[in-house]
C-alpha positions as CSV (number, residue, x, y, z in Angstrom):
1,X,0.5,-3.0,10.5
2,X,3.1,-0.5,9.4
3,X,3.1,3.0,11.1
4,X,3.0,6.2,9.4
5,X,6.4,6.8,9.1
6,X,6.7,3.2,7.1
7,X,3.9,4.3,4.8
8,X,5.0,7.7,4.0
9,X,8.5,5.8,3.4
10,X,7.3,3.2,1.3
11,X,4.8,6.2,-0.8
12,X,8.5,8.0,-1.3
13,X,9.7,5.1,-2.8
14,X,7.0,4.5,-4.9
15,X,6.6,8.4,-6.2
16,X,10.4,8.4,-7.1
17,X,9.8,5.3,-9.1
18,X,6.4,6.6,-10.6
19,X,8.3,9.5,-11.3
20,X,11.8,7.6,-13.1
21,X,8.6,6.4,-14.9
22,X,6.7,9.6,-16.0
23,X,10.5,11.1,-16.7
24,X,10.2,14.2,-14.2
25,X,13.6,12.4,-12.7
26,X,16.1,14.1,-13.3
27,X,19.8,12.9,-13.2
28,X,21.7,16.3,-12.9
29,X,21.7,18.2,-10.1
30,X,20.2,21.2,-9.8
31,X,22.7,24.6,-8.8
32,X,22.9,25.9,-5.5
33,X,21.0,29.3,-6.5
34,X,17.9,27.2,-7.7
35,X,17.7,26.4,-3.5
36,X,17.5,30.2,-3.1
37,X,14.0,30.6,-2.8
38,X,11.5,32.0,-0.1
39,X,8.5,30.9,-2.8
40,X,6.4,28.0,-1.5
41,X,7.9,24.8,-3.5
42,X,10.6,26.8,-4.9
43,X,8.1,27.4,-7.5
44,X,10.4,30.6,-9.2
45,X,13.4,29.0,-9.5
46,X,12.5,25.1,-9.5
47,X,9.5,22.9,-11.5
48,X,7.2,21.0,-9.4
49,X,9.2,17.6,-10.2
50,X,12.6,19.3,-9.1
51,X,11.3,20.2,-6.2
52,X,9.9,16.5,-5.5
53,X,12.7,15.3,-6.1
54,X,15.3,17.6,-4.8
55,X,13.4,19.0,-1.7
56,X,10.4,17.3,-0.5
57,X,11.7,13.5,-1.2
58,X,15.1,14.4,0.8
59,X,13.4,15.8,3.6
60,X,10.9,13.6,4.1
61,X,13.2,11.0,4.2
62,X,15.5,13.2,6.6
63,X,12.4,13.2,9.0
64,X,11.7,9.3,8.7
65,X,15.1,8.5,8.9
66,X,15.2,10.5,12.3
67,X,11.7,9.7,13.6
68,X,11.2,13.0,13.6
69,X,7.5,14.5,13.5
70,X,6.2,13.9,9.9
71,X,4.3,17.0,9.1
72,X,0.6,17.5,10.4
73,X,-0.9,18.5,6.4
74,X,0.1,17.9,3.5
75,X,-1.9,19.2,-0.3
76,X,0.5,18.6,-2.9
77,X,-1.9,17.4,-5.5
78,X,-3.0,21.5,-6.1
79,X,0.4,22.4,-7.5
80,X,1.0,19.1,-8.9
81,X,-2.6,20.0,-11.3
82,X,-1.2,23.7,-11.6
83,X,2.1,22.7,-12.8
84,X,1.1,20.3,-15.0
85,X,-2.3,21.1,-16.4
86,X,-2.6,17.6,-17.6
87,X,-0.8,15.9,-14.7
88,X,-3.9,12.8,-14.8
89,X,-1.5,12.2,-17.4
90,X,1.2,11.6,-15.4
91,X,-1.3,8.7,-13.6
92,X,1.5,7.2,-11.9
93,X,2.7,10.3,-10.3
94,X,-0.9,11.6,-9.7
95,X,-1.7,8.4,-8.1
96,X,1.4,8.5,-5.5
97,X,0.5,12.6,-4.8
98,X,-2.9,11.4,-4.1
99,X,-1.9,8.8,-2.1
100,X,0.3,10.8,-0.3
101,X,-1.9,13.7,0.5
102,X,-4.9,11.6,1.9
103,X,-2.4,10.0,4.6
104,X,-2.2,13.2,5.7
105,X,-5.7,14.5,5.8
106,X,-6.7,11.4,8.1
């Protein structure tokens, strides 16, 4: 039986796949000022993928890489639908986020 920090591990793998997929992976990096941000997911100066992709997926990994404590909540799956209005549309990456956020509301 794997343990949390394999599942969330193998869910990152899978979102950044679903989201090569859905094409919210982007291949250039973003500039250092887009980091500059005090607004929750960056939301002012990143989009929700960019953010999943440069943010949450690195640190995640940073934390599993490190056993480090893996964060006690998690509700992606709000500003996932706010960002993208028709993000059922994006089932593969709705899927993942869904996955993802009932791990962490066991």
């Amino acid at each position: 039986m794997q343990n949390r920090h394999e599942l969330v591990a193998d869910l990152l793998v899978a979102l950044q796949l679903a989201m090569h997929e859905e094409n919210l992976w982007q291949s250039e990096p973003l500039s250092h000022s887009a980091y500059h941000s005090s607004a929750p997911f960056c939301c002012d100066t990143m989009t929700f993928g960019q953010w999943l992709q440069f943010v949450f997926i690195p640190k995640m990994n940073e934390l599993i890489n490190s056993q480090q404590a893996l964060p006690s909540q998690l509700s992606l799956l709000p500003m996932l639908e706010m960002s993208y209005p028709n993000s059922q549309r994006l089932s593969s990456v709705y899927g993942v986020i869904t996955r993802l956020d009932a791990l962490f509301t066991k």
